[in-house]
C-alpha positions as CSV (number, residue, x, y, z in Angstrom):
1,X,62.7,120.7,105.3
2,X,62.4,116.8,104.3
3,X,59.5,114.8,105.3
4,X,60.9,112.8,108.4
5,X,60.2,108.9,108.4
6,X,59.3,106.9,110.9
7,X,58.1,104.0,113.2
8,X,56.9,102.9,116.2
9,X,58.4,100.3,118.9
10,X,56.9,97.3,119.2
11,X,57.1,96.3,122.5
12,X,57.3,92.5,124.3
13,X,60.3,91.0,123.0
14,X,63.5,91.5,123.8
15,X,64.5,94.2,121.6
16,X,62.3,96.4,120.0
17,X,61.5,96.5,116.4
18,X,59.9,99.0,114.2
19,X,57.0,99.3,111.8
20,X,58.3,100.5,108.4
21,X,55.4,101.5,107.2
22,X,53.7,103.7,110.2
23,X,52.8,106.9,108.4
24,X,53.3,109.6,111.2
25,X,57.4,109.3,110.5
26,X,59.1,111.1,113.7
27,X,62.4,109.9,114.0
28,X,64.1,109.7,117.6
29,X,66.1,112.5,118.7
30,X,69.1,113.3,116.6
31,X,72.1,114.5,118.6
32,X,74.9,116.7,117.3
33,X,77.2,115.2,114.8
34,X,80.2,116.1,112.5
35,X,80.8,114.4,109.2
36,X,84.6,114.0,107.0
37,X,83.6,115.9,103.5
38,X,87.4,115.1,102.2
39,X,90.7,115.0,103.6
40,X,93.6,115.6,101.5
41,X,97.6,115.4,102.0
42,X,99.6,118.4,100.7
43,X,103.3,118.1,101.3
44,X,105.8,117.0,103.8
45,X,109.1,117.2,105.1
46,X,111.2,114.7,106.9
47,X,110.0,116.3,110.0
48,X,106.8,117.5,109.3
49,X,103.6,117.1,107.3
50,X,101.0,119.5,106.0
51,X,97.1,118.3,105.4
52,X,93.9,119.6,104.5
53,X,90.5,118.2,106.2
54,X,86.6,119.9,105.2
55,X,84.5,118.9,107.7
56,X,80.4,119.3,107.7
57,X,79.2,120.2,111.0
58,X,75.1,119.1,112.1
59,X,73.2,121.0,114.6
60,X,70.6,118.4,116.7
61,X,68.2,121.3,116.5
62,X,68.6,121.8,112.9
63,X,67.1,120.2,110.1
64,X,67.5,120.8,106.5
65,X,71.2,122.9,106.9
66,X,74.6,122.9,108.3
67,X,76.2,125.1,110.7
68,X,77.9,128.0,110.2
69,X,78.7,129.8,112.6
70,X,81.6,128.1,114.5
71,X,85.0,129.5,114.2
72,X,88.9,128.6,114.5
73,X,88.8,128.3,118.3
74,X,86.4,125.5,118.3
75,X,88.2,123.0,116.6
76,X,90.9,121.1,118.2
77,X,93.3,118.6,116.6
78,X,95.4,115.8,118.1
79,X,95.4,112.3,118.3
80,X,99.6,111.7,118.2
81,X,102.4,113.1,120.5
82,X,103.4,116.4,118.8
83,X,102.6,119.8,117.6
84,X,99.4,120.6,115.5
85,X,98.6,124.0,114.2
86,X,96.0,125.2,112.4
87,X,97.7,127.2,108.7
88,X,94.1,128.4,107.7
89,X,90.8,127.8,108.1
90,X,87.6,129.2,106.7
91,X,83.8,128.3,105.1
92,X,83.1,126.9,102.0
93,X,79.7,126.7,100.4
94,X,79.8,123.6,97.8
95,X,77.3,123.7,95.1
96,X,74.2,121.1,94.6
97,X,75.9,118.1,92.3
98,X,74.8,118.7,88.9
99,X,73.9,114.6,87.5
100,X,71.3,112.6,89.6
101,X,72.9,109.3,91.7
102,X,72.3,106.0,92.4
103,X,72.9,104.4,95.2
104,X,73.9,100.9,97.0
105,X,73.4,101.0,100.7
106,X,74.7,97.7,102.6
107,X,74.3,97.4,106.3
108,X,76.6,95.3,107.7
109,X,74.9,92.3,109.3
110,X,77.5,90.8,111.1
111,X,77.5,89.8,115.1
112,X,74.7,91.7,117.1
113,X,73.9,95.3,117.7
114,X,72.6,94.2,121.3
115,X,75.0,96.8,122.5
116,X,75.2,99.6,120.1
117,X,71.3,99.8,119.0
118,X,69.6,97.4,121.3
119,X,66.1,98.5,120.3
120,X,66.9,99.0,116.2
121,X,66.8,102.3,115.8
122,X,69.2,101.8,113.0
123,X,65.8,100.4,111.3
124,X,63.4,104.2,111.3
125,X,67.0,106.3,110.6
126,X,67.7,104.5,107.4
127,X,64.0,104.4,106.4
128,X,64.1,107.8,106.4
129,X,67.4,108.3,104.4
130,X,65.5,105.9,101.8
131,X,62.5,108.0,102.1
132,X,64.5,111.0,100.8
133,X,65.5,109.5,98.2
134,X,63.3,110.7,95.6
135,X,63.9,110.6,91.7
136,X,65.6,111.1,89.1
137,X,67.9,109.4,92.1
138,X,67.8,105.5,93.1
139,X,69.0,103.2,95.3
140,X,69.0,99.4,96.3
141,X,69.4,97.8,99.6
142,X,71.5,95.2,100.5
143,X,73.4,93.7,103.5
144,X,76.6,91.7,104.6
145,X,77.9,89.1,106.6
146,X,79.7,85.7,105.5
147,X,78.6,82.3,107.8
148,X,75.4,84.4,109.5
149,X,71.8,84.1,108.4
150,X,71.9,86.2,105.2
151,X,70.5,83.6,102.1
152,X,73.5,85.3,100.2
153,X,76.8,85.9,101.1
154,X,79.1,87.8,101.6
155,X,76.2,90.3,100.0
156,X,72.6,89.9,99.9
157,X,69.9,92.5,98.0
158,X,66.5,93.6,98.1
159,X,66.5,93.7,94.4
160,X,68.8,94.4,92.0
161,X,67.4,97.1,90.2
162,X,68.0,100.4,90.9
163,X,64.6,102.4,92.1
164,X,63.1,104.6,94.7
165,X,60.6,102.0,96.7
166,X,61.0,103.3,100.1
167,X,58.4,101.1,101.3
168,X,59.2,97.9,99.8
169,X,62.7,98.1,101.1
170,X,61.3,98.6,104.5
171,X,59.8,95.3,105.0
172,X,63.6,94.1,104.1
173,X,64.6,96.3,106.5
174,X,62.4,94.9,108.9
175,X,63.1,91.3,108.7
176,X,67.0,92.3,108.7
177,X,66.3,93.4,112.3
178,X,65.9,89.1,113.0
179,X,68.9,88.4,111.0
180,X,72.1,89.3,112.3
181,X,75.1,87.1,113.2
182,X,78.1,85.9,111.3
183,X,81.2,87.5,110.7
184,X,82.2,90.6,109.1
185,X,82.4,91.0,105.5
186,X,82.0,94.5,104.7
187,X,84.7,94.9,101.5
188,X,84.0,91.8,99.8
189,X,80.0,92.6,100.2
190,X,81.1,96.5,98.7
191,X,83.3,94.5,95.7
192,X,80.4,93.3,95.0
193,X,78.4,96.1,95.2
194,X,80.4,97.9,92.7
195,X,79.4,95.4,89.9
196,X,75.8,96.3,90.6
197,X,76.8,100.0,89.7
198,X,78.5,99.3,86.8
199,X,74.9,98.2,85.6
200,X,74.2,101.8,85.5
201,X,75.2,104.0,82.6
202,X,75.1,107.6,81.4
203,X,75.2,111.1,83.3
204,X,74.8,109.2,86.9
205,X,76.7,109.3,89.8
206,X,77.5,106.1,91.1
207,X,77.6,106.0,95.0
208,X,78.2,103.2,97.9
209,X,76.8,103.8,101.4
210,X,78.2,101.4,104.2
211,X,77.0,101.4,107.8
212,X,79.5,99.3,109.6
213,X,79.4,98.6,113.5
214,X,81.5,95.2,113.6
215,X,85.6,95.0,113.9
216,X,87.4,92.8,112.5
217,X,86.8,92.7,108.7
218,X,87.4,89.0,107.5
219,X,87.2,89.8,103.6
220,X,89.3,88.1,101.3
221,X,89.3,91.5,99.4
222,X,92.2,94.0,100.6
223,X,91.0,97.7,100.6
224,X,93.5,98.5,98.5
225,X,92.1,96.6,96.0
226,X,88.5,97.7,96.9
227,X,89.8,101.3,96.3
228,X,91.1,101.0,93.0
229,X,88.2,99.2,91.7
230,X,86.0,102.1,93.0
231,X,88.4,104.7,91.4
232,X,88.6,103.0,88.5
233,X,84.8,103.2,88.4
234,X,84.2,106.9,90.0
235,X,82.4,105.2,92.7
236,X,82.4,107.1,95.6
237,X,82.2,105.2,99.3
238,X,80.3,106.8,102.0
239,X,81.0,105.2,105.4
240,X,79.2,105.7,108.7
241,X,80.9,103.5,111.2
242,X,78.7,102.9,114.4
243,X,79.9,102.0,117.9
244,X,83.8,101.6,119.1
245,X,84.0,98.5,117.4
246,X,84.9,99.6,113.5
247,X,88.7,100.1,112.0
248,X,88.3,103.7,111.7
249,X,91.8,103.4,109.7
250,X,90.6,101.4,106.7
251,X,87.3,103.0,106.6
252,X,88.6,106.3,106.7
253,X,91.0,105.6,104.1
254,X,88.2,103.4,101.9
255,X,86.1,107.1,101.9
256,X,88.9,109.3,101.8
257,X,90.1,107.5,98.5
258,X,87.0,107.2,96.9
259,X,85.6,110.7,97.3
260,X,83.2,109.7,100.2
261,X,81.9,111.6,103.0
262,X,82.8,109.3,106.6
263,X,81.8,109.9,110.0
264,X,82.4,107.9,113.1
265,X,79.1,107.4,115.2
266,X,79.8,106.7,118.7
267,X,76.0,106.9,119.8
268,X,72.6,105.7,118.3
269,X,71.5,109.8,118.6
270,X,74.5,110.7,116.4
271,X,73.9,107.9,113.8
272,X,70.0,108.8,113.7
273,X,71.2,112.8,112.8
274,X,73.3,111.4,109.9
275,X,70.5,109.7,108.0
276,X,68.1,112.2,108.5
277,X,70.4,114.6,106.5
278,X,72.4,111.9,104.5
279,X,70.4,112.1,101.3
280,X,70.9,116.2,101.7
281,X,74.3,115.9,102.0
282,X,74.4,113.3,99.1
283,X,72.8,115.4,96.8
284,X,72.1,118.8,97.9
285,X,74.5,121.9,98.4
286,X,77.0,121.9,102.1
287,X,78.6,124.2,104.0
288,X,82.3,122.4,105.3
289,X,84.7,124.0,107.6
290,X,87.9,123.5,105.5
291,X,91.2,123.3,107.7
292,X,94.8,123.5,106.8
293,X,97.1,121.5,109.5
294,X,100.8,121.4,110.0
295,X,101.5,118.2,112.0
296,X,104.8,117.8,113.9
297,X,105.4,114.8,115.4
298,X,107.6,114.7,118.7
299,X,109.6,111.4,117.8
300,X,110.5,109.5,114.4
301,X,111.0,110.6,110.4
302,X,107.7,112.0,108.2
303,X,108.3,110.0,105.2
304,X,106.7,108.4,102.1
305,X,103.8,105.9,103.1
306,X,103.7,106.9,106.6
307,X,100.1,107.3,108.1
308,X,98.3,108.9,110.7
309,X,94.8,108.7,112.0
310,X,94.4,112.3,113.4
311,X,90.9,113.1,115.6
312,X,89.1,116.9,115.4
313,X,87.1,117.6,118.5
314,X,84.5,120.6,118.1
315,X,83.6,122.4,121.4
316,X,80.3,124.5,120.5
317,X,80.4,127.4,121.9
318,X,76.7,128.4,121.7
319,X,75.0,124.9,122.6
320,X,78.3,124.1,125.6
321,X,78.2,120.8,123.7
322,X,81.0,118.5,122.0
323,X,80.7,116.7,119.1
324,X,81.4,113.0,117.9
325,X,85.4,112.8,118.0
326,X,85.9,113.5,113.7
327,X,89.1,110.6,112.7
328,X,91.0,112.3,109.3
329,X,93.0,109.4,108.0
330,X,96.3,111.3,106.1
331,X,98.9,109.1,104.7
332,X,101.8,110.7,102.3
333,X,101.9,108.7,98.9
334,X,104.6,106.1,98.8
């Protein structure tokens, strides 16, 4: 089990803010939450499609693994008017990566998180992801927003050299907590981000974390454009969106074409059990749920560069709980 990381609440101002540096490090409650490990298209007809989804499922009472013990029953597919079977489905244990990474996390910075982390909790969950962080793997933190209160923008670092002071980059961390506003910038902040990486060279894998709670991305940068430059790179793009607020399209097809794992938060609880296992699930060995799916649609042709932003809903059998609704992003190749 990894040492947790975290803070306490200062209290008397209107949100509350936490101490990076308070040593007893017991995150808030994690609640149950299920992660995209890779979605992939197979083949299609002109009346229906067939795709393939992993899926990495976290237990709010466990720490350190994944679960195991669901089965076929207890996953659910819909999202679109049609018919949705399940072709096969079993467990897959993925080995440890073999190379050491390095990181760039960006939080986006943009608008206000009044309403989907009003007391910063955001702040003691990615402490402790950085906390994990442990060489030979090393990160650098950096944030987003274009005509907010960042000194840089659309992207704006801690450093920019690749390392593993946890404690440094929570002070940054902490003043980012007074800093939020503008508008959202997330893929021209990540373009950028993908020139720090390039700085790195050798057996290293280069990897891109985003956490993203605004809408509306006002980049100059298309996606598209983002991917390729990430491919072209083998850059892979993690994305944890937070809230209702985020284009689960784009950022599900930013990590599904990068090689990046993407989850869509809709609590604080969910978020908070995400980067207490990120690093693990970064770096160390999973268990996915891997799922064949034939989607027929009720109306219209399946054809070259159609898309469809398909949801998984878990029903645990054991704890009586659902999980976060899971978005797989499938589009057949133009």
């Amino acid at each position: 089990m990894r040492t947790k990381a975290f803070g306490f609440l200062l209290l008397g101002s209107a949100a509350c803010v936490i101490d990076p540096h308070y040593e007893d490090k017991v995150l808030p409650y994690g609640g149950d939450a299920a992660l995209v490990e890779s979605s992939t298209y197979i083949t299609h007809t002109s009346s229906e499609m067939i795709f393939e989804t992993s899926v990495v499922v976290l237990n709010s009472f466990y720490e350190g693994f994944d679960n195991e013990y669901l089965g076929a029953d207890d996953f659910q597919i819909g999202g679109y008017e049609g018919t949705y079977s399940v072709e096969a489905f079993n467990g897959v244990h993925l080995e440890r990566p073999a190379t050491a990474s390095s990181i760039v996390f960006l939080i986006d910075q943009s608008g206000t998180y009044e309403n989907v982390d009003p007391y910063n909790t955001r702040l003691q969950a990615i402490s402790k992801f950085f906390h994990d962080i442990v060489p030979p793997n090393t990160f650098i933190m950096g944030a987003s927003a274009r005509q907010g209160t960042l000194t840089t923008e659309p992207l704006e670092v801690s450093s920019t050299v690749f390392a593993n002071d946890w404690r440094a980059n929570g002070d940054y961390l902490f003043d980012l907590s007074h800093r939020t506003g503008g508008e959202n910038a997330m893929a021209d902040a990540a373009d950028e981000a993908v020139d720090l990486l390039l700085q790195k060279t050798g057996p290293v894998r280069k990897e891109m974390v985003l956490l993203v709670h605004g809408s509306q991305d006002n980049s100059i940068t298309p996606y598209e454009d983002l991917i390729a430059k990430a491919r072209a790179n083998s850059i892979a793009i993690h994305v944890v969106a937070l809230g209702e607020e985020p284009d689960l399209n784009d950022l599900g097809m930013l990590s599904r074409e990068t090689g990046g794992l993407f989850v869509a938060c809709s609590t604080v609880k969910q978020m908070v059990k995400v980067f207490s296992e990120l690093e693990r699930l970064m770096n160390g060995a999973l268990y996915v749920y891997k799922l064949r799916v034939r989607f027929k649609p009720s109306q219209g042709l399946v054809e070259p560069g159609s898309g469809w932003l398909h949801h998984i809903e878990i029903n645990d059998p054991y704890g009586e709980t659902f999980y976060n609704s899971i978005p797989v992003n499938i589009m057949i190749p133009s």
